[in-house]
VOBA-1610 file (N, C-alpha, C; in pm, whole numbers, padded with zeros to 5 digits, always signed):
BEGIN
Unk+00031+01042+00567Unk+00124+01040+00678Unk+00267+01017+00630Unk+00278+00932+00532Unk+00399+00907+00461Unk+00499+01039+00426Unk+00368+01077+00327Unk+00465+01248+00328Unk+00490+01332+00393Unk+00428+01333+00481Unk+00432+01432+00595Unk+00598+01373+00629Unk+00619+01231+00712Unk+00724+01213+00719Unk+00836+01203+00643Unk+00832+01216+00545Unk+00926+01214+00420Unk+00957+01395+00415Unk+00880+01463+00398Unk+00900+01610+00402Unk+00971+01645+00534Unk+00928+01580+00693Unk+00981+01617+00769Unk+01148+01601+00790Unk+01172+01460+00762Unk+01300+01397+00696Unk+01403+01487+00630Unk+01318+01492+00512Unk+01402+01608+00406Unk+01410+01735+00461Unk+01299+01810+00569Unk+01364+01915+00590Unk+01502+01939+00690Unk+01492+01793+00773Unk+01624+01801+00862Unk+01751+01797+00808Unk+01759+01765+00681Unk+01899+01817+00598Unk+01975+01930+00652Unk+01924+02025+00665Unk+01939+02171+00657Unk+01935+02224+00862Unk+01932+02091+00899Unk+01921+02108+01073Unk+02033+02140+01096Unk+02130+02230+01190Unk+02245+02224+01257Unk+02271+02078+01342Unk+02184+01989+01368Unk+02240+01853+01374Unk+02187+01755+01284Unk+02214+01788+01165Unk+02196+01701+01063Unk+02233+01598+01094Unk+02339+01554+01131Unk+02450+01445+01117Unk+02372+01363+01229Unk+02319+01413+01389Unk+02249+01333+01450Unk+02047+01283+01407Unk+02066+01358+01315Unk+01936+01348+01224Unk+01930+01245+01199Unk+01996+01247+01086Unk+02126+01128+01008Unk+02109+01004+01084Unk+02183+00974+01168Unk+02242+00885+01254Unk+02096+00789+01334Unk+01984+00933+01367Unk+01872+00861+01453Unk+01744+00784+01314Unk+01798+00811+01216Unk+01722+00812+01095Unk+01721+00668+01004Unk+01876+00662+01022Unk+01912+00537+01007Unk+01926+00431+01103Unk+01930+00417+01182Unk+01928+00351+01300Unk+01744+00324+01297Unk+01667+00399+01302Unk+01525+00319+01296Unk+01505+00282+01206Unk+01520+00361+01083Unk+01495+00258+00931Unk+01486+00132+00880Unk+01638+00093+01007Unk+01656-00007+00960Unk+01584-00152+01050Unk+01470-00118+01102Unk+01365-00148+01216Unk+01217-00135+01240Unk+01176-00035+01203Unk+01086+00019+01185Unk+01019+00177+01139Unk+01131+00218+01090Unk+01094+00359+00989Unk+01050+00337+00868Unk+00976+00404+00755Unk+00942+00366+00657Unk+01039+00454+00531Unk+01094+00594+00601Unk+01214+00667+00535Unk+01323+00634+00518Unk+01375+00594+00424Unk+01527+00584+00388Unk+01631+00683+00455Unk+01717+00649+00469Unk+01850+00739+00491Unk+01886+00842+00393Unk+01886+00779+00268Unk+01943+00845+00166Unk+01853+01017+00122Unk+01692+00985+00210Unk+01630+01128+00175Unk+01725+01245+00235Unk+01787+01225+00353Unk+01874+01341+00420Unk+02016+01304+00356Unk+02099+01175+00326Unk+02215+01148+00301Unk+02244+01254+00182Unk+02141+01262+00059Unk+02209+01323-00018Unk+02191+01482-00061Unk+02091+01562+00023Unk+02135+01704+00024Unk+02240+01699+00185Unk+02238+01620+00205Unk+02369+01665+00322Unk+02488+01670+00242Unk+02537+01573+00189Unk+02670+01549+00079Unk+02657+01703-00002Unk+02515+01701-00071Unk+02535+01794-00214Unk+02567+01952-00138Unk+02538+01957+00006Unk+02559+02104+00085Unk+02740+02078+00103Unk+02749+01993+00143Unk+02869+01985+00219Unk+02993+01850+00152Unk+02989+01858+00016Unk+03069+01737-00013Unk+03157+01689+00005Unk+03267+01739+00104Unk+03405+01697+00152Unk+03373+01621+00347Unk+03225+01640+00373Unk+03177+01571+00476Unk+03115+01428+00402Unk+03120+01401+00264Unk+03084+01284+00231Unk+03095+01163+00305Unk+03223+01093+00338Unk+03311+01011+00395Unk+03219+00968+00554Unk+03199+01084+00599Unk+03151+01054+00736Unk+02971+01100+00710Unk+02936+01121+00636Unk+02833+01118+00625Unk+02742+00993+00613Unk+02823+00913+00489Unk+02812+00748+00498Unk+02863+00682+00604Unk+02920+00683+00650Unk+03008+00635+00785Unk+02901+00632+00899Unk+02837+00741+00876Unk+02746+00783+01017Unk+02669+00651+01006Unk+02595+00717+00817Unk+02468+00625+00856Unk+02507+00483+00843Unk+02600+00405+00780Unk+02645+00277+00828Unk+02645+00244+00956Unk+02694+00293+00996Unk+02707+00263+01173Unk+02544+00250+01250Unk+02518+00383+01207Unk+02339+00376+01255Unk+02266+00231+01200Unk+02261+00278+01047Unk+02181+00156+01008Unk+02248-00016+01044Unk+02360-00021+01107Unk+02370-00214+01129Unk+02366-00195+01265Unk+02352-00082+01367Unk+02315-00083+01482Unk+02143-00072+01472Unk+02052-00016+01377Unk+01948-00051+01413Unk+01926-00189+01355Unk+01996-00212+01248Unk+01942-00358+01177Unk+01953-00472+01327Unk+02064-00458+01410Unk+02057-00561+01561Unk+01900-00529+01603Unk+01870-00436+01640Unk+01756-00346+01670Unk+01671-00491+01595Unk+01641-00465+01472Unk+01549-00531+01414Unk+01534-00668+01398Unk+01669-00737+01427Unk+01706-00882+01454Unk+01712-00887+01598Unk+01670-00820+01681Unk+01651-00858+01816Unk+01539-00840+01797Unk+01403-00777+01786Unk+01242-00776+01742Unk+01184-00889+01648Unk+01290-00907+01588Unk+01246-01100+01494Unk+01293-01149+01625Unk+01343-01206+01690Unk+01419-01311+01786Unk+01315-01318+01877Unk+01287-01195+01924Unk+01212-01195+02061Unk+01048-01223+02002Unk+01053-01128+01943Unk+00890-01148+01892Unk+00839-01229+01853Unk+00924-01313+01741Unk+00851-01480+01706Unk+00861-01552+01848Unk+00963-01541+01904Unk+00976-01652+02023Unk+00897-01614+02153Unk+00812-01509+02163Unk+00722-01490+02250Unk+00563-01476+02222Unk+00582-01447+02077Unk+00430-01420+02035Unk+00393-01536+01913Unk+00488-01493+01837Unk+00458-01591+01675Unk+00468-01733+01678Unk+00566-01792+01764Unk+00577-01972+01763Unk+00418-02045+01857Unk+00415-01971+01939Unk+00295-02006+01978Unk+00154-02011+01906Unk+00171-01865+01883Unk+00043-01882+01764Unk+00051-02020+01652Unk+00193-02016+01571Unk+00149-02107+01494Unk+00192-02231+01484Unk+00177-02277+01649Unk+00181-02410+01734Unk+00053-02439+01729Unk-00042-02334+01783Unk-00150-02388+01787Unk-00221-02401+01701Unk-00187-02357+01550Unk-00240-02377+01406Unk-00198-02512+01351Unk-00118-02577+01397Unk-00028-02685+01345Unk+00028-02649+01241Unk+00109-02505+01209Unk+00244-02496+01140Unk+00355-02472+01178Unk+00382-02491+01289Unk+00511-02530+01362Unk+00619-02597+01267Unk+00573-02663+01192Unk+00691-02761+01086Unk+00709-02725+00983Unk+00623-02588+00943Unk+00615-02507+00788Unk+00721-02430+00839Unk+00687-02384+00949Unk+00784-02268+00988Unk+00928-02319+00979Unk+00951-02414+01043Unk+01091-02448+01032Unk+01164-02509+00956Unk+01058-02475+00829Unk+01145-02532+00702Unk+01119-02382+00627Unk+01080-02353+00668Unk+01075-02190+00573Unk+01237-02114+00634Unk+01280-02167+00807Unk+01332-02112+00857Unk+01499-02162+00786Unk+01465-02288+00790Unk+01584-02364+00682Unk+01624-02281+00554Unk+01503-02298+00507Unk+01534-02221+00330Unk+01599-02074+00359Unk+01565-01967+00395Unk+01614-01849+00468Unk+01703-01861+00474Unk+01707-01881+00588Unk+01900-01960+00658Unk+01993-01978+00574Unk+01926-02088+00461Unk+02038-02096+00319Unk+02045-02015+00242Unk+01952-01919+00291Unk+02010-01777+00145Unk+02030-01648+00209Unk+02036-01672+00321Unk+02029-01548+00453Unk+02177-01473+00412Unk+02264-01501+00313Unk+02376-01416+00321Unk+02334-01304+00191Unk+02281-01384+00117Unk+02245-01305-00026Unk+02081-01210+00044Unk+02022-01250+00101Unk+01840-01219+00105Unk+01935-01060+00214Unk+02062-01070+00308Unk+02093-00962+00331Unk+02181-00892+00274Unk+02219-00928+00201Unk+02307-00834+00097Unk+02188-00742+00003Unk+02101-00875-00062Unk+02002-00783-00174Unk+01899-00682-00112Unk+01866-00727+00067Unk+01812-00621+00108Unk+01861-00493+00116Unk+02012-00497+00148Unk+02108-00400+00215Unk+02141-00271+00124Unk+02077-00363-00023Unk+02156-00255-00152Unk+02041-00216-00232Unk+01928-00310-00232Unk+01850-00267-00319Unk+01701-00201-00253Unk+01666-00154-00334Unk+01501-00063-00247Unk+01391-00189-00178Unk+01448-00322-00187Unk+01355-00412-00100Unk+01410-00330+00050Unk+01319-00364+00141Unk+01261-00258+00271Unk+01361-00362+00360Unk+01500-00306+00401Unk+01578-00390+00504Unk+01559-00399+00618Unk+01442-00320+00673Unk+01388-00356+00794Unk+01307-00545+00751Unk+01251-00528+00685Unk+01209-00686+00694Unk+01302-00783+00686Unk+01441-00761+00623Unk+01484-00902+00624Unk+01611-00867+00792Unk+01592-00764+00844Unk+01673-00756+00976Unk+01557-00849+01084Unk+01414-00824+01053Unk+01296-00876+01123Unk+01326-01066+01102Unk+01361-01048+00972Unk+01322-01250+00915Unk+01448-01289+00964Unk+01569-01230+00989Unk+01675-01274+01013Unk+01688-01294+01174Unk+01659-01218+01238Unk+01624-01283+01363Unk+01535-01339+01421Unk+01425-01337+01361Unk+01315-01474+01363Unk+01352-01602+01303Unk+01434-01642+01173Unk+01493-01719+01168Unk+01613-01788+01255Unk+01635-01725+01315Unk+01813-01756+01414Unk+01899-01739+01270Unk+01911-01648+01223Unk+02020-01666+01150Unk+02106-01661+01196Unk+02251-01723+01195Unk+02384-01691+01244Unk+02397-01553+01244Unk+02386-01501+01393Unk+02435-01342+01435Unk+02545-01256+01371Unk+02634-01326+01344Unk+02788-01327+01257Unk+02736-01314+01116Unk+02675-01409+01098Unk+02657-01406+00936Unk+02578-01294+00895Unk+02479-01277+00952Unk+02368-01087+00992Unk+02465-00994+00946Unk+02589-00954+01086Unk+02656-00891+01087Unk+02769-00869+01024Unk+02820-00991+00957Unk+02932-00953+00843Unk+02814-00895+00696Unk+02734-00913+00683Unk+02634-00902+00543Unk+02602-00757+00553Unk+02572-00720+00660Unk+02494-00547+00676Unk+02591-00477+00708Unk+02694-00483+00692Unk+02835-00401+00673Unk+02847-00396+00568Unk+02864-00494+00480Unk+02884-00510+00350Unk+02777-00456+00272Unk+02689-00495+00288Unk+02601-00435+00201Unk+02508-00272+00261Unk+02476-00263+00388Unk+02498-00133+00399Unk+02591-00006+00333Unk+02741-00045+00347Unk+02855+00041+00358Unk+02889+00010+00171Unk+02806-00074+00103Unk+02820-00048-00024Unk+02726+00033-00040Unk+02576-00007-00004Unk+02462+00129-00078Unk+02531+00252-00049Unk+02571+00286+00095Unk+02616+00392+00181Unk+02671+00486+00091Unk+02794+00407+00057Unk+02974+00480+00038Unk+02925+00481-00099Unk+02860+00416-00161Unk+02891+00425-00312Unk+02771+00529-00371Unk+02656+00598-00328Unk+02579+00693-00305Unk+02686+00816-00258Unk+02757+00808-00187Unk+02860+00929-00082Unk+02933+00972-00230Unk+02997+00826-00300Unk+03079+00863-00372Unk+03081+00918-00513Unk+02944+00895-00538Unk+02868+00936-00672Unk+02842+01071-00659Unk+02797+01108-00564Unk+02752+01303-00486Unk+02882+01367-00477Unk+03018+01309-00428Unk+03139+01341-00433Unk+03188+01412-00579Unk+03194+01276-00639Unk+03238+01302-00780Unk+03187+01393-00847Unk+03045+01338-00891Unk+02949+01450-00981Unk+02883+01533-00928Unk+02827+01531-00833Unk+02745+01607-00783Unk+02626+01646-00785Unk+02543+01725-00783Unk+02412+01771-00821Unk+02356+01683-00905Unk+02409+01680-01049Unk+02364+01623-01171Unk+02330+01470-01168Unk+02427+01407-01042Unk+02375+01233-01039Unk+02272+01231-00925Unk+02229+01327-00868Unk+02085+01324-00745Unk+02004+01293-00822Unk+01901+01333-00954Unk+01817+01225-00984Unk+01842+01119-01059Unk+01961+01046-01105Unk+01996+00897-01111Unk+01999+00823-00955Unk+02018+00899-00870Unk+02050+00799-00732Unk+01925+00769-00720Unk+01808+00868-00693Unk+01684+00862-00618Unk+01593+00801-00711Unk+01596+00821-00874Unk+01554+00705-00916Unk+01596+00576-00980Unk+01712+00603-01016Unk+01767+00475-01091Unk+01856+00377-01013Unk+01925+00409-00901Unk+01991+00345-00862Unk+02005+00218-00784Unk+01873+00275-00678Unk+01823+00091-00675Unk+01789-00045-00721Unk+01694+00018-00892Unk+01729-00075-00993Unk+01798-00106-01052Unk+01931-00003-01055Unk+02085-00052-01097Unk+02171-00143-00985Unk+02149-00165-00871Unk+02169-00267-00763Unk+02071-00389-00782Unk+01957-00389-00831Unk+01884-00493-00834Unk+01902-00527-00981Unk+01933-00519-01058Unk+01978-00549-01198Unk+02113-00640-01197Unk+02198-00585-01129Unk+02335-00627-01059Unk+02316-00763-00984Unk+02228-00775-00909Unk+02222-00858-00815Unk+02150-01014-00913Unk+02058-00973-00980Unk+01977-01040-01067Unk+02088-01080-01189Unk+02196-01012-01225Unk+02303-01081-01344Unk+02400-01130-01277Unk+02407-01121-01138Unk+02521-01173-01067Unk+02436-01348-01011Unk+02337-01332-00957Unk+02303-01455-00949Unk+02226-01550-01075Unk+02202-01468-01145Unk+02162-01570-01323Unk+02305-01600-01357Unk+02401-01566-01299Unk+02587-01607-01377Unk+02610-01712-01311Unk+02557-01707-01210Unk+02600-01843-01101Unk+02530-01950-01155Unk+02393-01924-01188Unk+02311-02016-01174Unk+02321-02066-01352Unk+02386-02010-01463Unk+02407-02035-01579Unk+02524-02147-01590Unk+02638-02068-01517Unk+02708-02171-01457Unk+02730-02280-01364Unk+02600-02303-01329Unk+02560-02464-01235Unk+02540-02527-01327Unk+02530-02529-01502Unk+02454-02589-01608Unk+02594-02637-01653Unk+02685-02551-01713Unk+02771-02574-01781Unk+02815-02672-01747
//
């Protein structure tokens, strides 16, 4: 089923409304789709590379309007279905120290979702099941959306053709490599 939707995905590249392809593509992704953006983002760019700019643009916009999407489905859903359940388990007090720990890393856990191939529908889900500060959600999935976004737009810009299989395979682990020497620098320097 996966491929099926992944093929269907990729063939809407080539739709005369790509761009609302685009737009409805990212917007669930970031919620409950299992397809990335980037399967249509980057034969849209490599057809049309001076639509780069708004091509990322689109799906930014889509994807932190569905990521609300997905932090309103954590909010509602733990608080109508999940706290109860595990009230009546007696982990009511696990939870809200799991919800603590989160909370304290909820700016980084959405940044590293936002950029790297971890699945940002889950931490849009943990972030509003946690209460994370709404603000803090929303300044993070700009940022880190509109970096995977623009900096994918801008790599297809520049080079073109030739960096499509570095994006699709290397590039997420070049964001998660990044993210992993950026927080071992911090944490090298808590020692010093």
């Amino acid at each position: 089923m996966i491929k099926r939707l992944y093929d269907w995905t990729l063939a809407m590249a080539d739709h005369p409304r790509a761009i609302w392809v685009l737009a409805l593509v990212a917007f669930v992704e970031s919620s409950v789709f299992p397809i990335p953006p980037d399967v249509l983002m980057i034969p849209m760019i490599l057809a049309a590379p001076h639509r780069a700019w708004k091509i990322a643009g689109v799906a930014l916009l889509a994807s932190v309007a569905g990521g609300v999407l997905g932090y309103a489905i954590g909010a509602f859903a733990y608080e109508t279905i999940g706290q109860p359940i595990l009230a009546a388990m007696g982990k009511a007090d696990a939870m809200e120290a799991f919800n603590t720990r989160f909370n304290d890393f909820g700016f980084w856990a959405v940044l590293a979702a936002g950029v790297t191939p971890f699945p940002y529908k889950v931490i849009t889900i943990m972030s509003g099941w946690t209460a994370m500060p709404f603000a803090t959600f929303m300044a993070t999935s700009v940022l880190a959306r509109g970096l995977r976004f623009f900096i994918v737009a801008a790599l297809l810009y520049k080079y073109g053709a030739p960096v499509r299989e570095f994006i699709e395979k290397r590039l997420g682990l070049m964001f998660t490599l990044f993210l992993i020497c950026f927080f071992g620098g911090f944490y090298a320097l808590k020692f010093l």
